[in-house]
ZAMAR-413079 format. One record per residue (C-alpha): residue number from 1; x, y negated, z. Coordinates in steps of 0.5 Angstrom, whole numbers, plus 2048, in hexadecimal, padded with zeros to 3 digits. Each point is the difference from the previous one (the first is absolute). Layout:
// ZAMAR-413079
num = NUM; X = X; Y = Y; Z = Z
...
//
This chain:
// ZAMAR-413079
num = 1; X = 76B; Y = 892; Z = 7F1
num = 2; X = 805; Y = 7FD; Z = 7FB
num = 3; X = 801; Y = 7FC; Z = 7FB
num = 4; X = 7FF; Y = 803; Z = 7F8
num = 5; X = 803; Y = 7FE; Z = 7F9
num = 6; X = 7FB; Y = 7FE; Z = 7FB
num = 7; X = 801; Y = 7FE; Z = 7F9
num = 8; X = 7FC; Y = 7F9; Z = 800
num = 9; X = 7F9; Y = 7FD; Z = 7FE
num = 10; X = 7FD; Y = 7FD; Z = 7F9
num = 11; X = 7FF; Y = 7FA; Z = 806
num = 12; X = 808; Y = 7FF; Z = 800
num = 13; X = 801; Y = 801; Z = 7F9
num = 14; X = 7FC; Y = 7FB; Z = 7FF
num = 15; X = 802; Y = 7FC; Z = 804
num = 16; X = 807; Y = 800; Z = 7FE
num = 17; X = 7FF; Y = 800; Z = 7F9
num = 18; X = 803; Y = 808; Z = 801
num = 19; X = 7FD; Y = 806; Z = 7FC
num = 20; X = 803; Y = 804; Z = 807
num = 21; X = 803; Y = 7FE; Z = 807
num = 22; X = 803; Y = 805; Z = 804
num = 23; X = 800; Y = 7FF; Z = 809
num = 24; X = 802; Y = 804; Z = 805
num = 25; X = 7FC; Y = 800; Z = 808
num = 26; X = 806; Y = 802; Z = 804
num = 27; X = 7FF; Y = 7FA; Z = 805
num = 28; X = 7FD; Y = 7F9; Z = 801
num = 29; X = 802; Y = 7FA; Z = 7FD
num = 30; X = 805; Y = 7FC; Z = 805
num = 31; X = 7FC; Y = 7F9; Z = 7FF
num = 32; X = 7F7; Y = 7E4; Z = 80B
num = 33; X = 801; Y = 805; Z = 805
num = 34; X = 7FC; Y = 7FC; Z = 804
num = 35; X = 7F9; Y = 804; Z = 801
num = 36; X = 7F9; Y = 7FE; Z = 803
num = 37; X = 7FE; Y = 803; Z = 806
num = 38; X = 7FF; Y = 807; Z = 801
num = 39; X = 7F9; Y = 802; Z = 7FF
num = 40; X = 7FD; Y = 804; Z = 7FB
num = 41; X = 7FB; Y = 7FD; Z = 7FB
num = 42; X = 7F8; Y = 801; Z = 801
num = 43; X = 7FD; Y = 806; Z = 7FC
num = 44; X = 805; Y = 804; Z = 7FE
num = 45; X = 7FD; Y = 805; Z = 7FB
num = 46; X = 801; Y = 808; Z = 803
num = 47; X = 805; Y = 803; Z = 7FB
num = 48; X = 7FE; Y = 807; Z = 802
num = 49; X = 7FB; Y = 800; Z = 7FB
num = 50; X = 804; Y = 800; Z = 7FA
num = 51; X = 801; Y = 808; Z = 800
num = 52; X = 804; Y = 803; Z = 7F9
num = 53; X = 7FD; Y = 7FF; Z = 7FA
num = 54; X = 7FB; Y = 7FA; Z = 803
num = 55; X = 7FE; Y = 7FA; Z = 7FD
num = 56; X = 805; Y = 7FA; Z = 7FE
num = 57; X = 7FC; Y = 7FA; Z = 802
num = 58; X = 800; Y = 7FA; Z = 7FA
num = 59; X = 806; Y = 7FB; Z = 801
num = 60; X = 7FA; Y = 7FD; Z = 800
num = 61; X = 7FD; Y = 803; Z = 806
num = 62; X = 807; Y = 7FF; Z = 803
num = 63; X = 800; Y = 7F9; Z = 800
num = 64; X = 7FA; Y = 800; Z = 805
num = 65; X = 803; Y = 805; Z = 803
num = 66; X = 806; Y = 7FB; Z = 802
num = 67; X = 7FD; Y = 7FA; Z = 800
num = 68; X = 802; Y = 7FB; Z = 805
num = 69; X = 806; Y = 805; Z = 801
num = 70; X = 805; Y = 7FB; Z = 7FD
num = 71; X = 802; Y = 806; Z = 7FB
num = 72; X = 800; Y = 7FE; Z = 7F9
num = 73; X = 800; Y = 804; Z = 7F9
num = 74; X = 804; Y = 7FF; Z = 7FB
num = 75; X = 800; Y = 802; Z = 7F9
num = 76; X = 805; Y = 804; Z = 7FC
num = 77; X = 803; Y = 7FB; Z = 7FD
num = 78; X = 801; Y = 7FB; Z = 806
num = 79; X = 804; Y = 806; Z = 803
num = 80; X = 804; Y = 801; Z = 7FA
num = 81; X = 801; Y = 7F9; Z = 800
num = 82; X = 802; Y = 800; Z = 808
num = 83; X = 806; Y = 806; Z = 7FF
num = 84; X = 802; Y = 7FE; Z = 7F9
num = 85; X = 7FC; Y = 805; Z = 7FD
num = 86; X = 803; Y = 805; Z = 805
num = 87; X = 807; Y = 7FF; Z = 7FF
num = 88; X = 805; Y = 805; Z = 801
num = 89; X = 803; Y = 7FB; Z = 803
num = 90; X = 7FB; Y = 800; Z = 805
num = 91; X = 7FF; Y = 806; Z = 801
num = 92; X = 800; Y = 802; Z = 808
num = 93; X = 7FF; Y = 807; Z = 801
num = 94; X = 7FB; Y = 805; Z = 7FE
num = 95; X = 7FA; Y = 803; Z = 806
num = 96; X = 7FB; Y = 805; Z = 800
num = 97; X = 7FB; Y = 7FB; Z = 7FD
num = 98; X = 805; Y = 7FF; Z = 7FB
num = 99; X = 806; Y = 7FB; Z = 7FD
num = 100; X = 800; Y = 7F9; Z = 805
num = 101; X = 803; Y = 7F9; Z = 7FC
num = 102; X = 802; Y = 7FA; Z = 803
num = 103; X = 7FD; Y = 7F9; Z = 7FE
num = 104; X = 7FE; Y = 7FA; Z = 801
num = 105; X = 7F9; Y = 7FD; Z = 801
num = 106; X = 7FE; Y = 7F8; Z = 800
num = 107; X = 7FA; Y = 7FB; Z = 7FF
num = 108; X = 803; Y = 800; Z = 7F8
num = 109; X = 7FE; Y = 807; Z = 800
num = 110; X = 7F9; Y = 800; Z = 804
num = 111; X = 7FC; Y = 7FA; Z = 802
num = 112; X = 801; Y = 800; Z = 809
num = 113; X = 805; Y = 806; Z = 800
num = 114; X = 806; Y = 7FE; Z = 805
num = 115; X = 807; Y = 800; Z = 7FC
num = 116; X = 804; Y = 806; Z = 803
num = 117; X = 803; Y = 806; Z = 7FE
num = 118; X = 7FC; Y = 805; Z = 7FF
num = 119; X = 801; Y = 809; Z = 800
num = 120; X = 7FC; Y = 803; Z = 7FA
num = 121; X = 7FE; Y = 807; Z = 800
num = 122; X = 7FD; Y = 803; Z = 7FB
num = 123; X = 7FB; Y = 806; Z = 800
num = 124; X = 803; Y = 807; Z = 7FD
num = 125; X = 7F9; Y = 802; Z = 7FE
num = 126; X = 803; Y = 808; Z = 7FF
num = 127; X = 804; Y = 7FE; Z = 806
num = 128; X = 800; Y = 803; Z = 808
num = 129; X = 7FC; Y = 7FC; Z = 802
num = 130; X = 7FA; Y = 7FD; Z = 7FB
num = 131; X = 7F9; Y = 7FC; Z = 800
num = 132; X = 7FE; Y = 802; Z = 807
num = 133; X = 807; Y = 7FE; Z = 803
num = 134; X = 800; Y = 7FA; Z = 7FC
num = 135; X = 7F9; Y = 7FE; Z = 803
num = 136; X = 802; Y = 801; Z = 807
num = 137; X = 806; Y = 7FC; Z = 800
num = 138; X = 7FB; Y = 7F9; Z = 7FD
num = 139; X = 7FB; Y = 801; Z = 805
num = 140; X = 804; Y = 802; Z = 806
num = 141; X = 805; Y = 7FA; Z = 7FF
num = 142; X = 7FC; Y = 7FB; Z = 7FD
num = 143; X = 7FB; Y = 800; Z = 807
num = 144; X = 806; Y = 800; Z = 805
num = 145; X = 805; Y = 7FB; Z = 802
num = 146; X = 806; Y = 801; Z = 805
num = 147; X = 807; Y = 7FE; Z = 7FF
num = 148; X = 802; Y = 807; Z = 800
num = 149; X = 7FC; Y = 802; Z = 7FA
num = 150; X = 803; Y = 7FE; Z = 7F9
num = 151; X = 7FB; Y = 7FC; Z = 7FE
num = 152; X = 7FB; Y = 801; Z = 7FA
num = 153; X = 802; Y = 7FA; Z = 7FB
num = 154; X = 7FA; Y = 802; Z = 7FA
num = 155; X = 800; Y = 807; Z = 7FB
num = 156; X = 7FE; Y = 800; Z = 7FA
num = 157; X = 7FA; Y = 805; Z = 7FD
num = 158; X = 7FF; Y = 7FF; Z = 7F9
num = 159; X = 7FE; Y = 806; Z = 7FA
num = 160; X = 804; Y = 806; Z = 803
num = 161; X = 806; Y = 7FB; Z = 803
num = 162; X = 801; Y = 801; Z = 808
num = 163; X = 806; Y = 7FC; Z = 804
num = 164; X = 800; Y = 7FC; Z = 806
num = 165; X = 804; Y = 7FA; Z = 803
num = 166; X = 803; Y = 7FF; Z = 806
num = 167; X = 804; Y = 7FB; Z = 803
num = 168; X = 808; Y = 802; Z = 7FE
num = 169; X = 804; Y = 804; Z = 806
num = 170; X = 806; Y = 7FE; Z = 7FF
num = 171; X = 804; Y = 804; Z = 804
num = 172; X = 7FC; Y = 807; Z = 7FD
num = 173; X = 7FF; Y = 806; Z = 804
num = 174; X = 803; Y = 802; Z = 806
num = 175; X = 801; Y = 807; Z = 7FD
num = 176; X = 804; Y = 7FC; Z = 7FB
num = 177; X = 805; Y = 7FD; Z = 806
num = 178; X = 800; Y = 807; Z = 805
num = 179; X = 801; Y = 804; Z = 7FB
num = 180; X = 803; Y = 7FD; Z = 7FA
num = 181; X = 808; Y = 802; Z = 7FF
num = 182; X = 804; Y = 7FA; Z = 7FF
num = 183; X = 7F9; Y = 7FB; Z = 804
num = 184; X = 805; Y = 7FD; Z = 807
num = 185; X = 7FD; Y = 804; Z = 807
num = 186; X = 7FB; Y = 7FC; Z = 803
num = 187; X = 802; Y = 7FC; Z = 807
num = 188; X = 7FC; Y = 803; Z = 805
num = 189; X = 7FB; Y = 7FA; Z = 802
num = 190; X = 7FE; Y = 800; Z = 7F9
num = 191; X = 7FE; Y = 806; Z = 800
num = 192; X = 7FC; Y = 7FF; Z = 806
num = 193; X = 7FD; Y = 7FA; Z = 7FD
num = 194; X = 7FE; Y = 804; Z = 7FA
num = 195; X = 7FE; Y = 806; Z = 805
num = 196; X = 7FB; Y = 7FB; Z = 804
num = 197; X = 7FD; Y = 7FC; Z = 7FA
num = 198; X = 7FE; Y = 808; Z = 7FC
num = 199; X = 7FD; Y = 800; Z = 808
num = 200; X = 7FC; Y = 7FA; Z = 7FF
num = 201; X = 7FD; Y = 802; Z = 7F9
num = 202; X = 7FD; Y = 807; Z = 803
num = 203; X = 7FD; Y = 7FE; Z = 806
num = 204; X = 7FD; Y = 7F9; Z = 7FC
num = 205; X = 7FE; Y = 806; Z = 7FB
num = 206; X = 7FE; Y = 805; Z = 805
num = 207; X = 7FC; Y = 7FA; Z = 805
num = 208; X = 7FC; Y = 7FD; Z = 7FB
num = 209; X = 7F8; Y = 7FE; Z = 800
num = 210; X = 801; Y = 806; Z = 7FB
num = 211; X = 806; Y = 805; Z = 801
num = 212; X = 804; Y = 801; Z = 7FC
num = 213; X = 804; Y = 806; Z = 7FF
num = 214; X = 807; Y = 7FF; Z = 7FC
num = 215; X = 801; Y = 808; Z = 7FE
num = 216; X = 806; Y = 7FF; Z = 7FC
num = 217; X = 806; Y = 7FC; Z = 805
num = 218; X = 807; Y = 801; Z = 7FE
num = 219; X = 806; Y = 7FC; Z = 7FF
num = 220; X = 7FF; Y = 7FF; Z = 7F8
num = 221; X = 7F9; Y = 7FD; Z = 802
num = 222; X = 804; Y = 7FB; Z = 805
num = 223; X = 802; Y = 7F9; Z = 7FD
num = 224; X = 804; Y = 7FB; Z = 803
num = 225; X = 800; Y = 7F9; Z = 7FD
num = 226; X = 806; Y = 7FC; Z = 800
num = 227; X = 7FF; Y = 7FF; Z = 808
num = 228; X = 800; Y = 809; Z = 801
num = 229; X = 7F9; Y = 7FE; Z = 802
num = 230; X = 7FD; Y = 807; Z = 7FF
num = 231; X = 7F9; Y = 800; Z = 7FC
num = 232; X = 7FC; Y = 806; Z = 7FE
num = 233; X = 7FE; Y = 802; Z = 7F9
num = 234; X = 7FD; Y = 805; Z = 7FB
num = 235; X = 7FA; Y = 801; Z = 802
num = 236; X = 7FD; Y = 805; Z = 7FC
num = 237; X = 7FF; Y = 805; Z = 805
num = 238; X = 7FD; Y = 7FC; Z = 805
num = 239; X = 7FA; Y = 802; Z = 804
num = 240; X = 7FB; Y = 7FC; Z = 804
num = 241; X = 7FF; Y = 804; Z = 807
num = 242; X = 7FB; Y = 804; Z = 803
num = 243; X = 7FA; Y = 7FD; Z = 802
num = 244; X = 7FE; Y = 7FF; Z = 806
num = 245; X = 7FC; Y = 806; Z = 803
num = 246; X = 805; Y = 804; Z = 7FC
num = 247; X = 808; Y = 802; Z = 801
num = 248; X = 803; Y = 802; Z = 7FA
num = 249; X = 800; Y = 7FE; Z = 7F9
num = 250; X = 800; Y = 808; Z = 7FC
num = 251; X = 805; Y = 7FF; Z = 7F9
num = 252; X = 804; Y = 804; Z = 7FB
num = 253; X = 806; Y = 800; Z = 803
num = 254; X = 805; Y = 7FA; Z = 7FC
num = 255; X = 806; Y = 7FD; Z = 801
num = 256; X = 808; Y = 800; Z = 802
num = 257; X = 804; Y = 807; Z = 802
num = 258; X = 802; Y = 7FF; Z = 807
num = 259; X = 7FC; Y = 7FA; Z = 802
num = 260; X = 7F9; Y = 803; Z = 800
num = 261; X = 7FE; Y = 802; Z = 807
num = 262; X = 7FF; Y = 808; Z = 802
num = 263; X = 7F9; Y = 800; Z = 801
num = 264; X = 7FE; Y = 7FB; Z = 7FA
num = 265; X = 805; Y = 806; Z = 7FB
num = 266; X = 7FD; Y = 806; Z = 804
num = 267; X = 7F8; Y = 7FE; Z = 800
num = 268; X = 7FF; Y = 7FA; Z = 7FB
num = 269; X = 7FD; Y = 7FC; Z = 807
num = 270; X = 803; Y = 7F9; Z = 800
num = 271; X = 800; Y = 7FA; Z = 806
num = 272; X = 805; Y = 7FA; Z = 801
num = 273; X = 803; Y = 805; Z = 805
num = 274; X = 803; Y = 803; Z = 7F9
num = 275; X = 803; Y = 7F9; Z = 7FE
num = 276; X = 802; Y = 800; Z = 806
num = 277; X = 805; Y = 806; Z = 7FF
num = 278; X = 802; Y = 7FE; Z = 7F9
num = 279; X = 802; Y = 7F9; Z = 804
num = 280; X = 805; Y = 805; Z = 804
num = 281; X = 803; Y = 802; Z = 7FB
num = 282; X = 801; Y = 7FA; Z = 7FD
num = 283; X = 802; Y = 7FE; Z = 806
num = 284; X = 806; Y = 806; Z = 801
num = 285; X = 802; Y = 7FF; Z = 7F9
num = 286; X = 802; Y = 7F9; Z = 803
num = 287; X = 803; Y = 802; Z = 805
num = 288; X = 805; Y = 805; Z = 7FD
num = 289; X = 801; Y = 7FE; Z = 7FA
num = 290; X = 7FD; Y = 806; Z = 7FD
num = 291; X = 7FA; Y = 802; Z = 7FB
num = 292; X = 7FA; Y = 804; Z = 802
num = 293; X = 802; Y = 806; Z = 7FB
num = 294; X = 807; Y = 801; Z = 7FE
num = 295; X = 801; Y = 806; Z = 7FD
num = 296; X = 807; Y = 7FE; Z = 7FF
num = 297; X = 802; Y = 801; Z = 806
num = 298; X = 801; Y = 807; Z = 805
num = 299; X = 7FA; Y = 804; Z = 801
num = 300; X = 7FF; Y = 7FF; Z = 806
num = 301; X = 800; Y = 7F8; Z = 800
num = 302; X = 7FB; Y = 7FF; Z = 7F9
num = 303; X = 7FA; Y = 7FF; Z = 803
num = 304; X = 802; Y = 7F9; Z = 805
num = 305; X = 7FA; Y = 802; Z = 805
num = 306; X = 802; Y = 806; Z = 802
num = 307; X = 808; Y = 7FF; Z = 800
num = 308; X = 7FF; Y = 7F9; Z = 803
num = 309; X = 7FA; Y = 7FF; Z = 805
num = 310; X = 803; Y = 805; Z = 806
num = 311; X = 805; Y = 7FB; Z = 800
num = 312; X = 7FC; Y = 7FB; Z = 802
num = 313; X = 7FE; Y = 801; Z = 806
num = 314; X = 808; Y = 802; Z = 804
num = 315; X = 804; Y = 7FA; Z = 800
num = 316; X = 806; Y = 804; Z = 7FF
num = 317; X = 7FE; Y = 803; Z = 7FA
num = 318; X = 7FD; Y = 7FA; Z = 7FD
num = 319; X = 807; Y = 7FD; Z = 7FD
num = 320; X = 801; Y = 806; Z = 7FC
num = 321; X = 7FA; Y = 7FE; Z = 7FC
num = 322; X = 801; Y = 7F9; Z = 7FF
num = 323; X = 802; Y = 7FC; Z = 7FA
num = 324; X = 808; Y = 801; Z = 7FF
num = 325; X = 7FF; Y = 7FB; Z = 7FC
num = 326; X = 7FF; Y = 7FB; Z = 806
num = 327; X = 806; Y = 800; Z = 802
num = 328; X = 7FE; Y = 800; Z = 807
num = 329; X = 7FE; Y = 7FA; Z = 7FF
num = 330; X = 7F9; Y = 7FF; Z = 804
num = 331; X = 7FD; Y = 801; Z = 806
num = 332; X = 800; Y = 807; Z = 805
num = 333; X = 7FA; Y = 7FE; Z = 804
num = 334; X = 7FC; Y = 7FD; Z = 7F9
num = 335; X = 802; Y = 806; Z = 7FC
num = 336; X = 7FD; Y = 805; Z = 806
num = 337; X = 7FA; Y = 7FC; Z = 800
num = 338; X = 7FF; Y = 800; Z = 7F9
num = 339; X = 802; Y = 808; Z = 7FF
num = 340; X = 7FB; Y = 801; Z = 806
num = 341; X = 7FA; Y = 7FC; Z = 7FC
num = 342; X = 802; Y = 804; Z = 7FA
num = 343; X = 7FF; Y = 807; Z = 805
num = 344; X = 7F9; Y = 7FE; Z = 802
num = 345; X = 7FE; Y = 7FE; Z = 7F9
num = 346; X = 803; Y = 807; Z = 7FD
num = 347; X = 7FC; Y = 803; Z = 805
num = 348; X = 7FC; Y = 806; Z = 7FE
num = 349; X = 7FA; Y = 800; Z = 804
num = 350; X = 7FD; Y = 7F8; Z = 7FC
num = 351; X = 7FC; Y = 7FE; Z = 806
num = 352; X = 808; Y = 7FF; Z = 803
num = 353; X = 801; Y = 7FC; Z = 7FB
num = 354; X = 800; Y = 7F8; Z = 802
num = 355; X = 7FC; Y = 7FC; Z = 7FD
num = 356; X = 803; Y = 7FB; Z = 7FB
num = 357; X = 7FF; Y = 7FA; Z = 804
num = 358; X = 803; Y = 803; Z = 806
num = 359; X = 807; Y = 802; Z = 7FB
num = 360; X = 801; Y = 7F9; Z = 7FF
num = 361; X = 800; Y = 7FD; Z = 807
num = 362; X = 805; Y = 806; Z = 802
num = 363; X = 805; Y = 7FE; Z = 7FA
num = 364; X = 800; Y = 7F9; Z = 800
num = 365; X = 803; Y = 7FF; Z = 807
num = 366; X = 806; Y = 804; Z = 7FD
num = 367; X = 802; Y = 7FB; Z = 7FC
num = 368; X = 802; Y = 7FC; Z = 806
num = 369; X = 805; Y = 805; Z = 801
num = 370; X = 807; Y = 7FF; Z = 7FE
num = 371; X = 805; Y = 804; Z = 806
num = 372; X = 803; Y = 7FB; Z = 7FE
num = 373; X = 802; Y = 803; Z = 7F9
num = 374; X = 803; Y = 7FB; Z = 7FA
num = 375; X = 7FD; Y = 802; Z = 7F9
num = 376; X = 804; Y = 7FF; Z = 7FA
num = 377; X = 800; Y = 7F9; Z = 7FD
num = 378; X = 7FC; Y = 800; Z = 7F9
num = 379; X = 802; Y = 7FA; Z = 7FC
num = 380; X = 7FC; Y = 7FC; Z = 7FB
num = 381; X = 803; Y = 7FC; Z = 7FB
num = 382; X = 7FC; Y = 7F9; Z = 7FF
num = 383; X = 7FD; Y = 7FE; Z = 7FA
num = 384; X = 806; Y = 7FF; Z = 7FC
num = 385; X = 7FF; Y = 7F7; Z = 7FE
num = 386; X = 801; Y = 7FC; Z = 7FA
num = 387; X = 806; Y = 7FC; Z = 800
num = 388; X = 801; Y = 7F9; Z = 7FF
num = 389; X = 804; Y = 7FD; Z = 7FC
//
């Protein structure tokens, strides 16, 4: 389930110019906005069908694969030259997939790219995740577009190099502005925004021609853009859905300790109800502030679902679990309905869990409920201007 601590491929020392690397998986890297319309694009290739230790496709076979998509393939150097040959000084932060640099793509660098900032991950062949990961997340995010999912700039597959590029979020994870000690507490109405824009990624997945289940959501996997307009991302362990006259997919077991739903942990048998259950916990997470696992805390109030989810339905109790940090600032009626939305998801039994598209006409509606609350004013300095002389 969780991340583990490797030493790093021959692929990075190459690639650096380095005899070694070091890296370490505790978490997921934390890091134009106009999107076509949300429809996935024709002939997606199936994913499932590329167990461990199957055959790599040619980057030939690759490009085909991806062809009319909008995807570009870069070479290494083109990527070296994009992140200042992968300065330190644009060093995001480190995934499961391995290190994530900033950069910068333009015409100069690639005839027909568009001029943008640009995240590029690199692929930690010895890493958690590995080739099948690799492959998942450039098939699935080279074939679908939404505004809620982070867009699949290019990759890059040349000898043993792995990376991929995607549009640069430049507010980071939402793990990050939760959880991060000295990261200011998120106002209420935006973590509403961030909770129905993660709803709309899932349910566009979920409700696709070929449904999508996502299998790893979780706050690290949340992005905001400098709006806090939430997008998906890492899609490594991704799975196209059960076909028609079927109603699971069968897996090993993959993802986050205390996001992953019961039965999916019990008998390997995966449906969107399981993201749907993992959504709940994210959705708690916002609501009180709190990590899905804590071991720092008490006992008894470590495992978020178990300490929070009886709270969710009594209005009296409810209080006692929301963010403190919210200072009281949120609306009463928006935060019950909202907890009501995460006890339905949390459910047990997945057949009483909504369907993804249903959470989202019941979260929107909240954000126009204020009880009259004023939230704290947010200052942003203006771009600072020359002076003239």
């Amino acid at each position: 389930m969780g991340k583990k601590t490797t030493s790093s491929s021959s692929s990075w020392g190459s690639l650096f110019g380095l005899g070694c690397f070091t890296s370490s998986h505790d978490g997921s890297a934390s890091n134009d906005n106009s999107a076509p319309a949300p429809a996935p694009l024709p002939g997606r290739p199936s994913c499932n069908n590329n167990k461990d230790g199957g055959v790599m496709p040619s980057p030939e076979g690759l490009r085909q694969s991806l062809a009319g998509s909008g995807v570009e393939a870069f070479t290494v150097e083109e990527l070296r030259t994009a992140t200042r040959d992968f300065s330190v000084s644009n060093f995001v932060g480190e995934g499961g997939f391995g290190p994530v640099y900033k950069g910068y793509v333009d015409e100069r660098l690639k005839a027909g790219v568009r001029a943008q900032a640009v995240a590029v991950k690199l692929l930690d062949l010895e890493g958690s995740q590995g080739h099948k990961e690799w492959l998942a997340e450039v098939m699935f995010l080279g074939q679908l577009r939404h505004p809620h999912l982070v867009k699949l700039i290019g990759y890059c597959y040349e000898d043993e190099h792995r990376l991929l590029v995607y549009e640069f979020m430049a507010r980071g994870s939402l793990e990050k502005h939760l959880f991060k000690k000295y990261s200011a507490s998120l106002p209420w109405s935006t973590r509403l925004k961030i909770a129905i824009g993660a709803a709309r990624g899932l349910a566009f997945l979920h409700e696709a021609a070929k449904p999508v289940i996502y299998r790893d959501f979780k706050t690290s996997n949340i992005l905001l853009n400098s709006d806090y307009e939430a997008k998906l991302s890492d899609f490594g362990l991704a799975k196209d859905g059960p076909q028609e006259d079927e109603t699971h997919v069968s897996t090993r077991v993959m993802g986050t300790q205390g996001y992953a739903a019961p039965e999916y942990i019990m008998t390997g048998h995966l449906t969107t109800k399981s993201d749907v259950y993992s959504y709940g916990v994210v959705l708690l997470e916002l609501l009180t502030g709190r990590k899905a696992v804590d071991k720092k805390r008490p006992p008894r109030e470590q495992n978020l679902v178990e300490w929070a989810r009886p709270c969710l339905h009594d209005s009296r109790r409810l209080g006692r679990v929301i963010d403190k940090s919210l200072n009281g600032q949120y609306s009463t009626r928006a935060a019950q309905k909202a907890a009501a939305i995460a006890y339905q998801c949390l459910s047990v039994s997945p057949k009483s869990r909504p369907r993804m598209s249903a959470v989202v006409e019941a979260l929107v509606p909240l954000l126009a409920m204020d009880d009259g609350i004023v939230e704290p004013f947010v200052y942003t300095a203006p771009p600072e201007s020359k002076q003239i002389n």
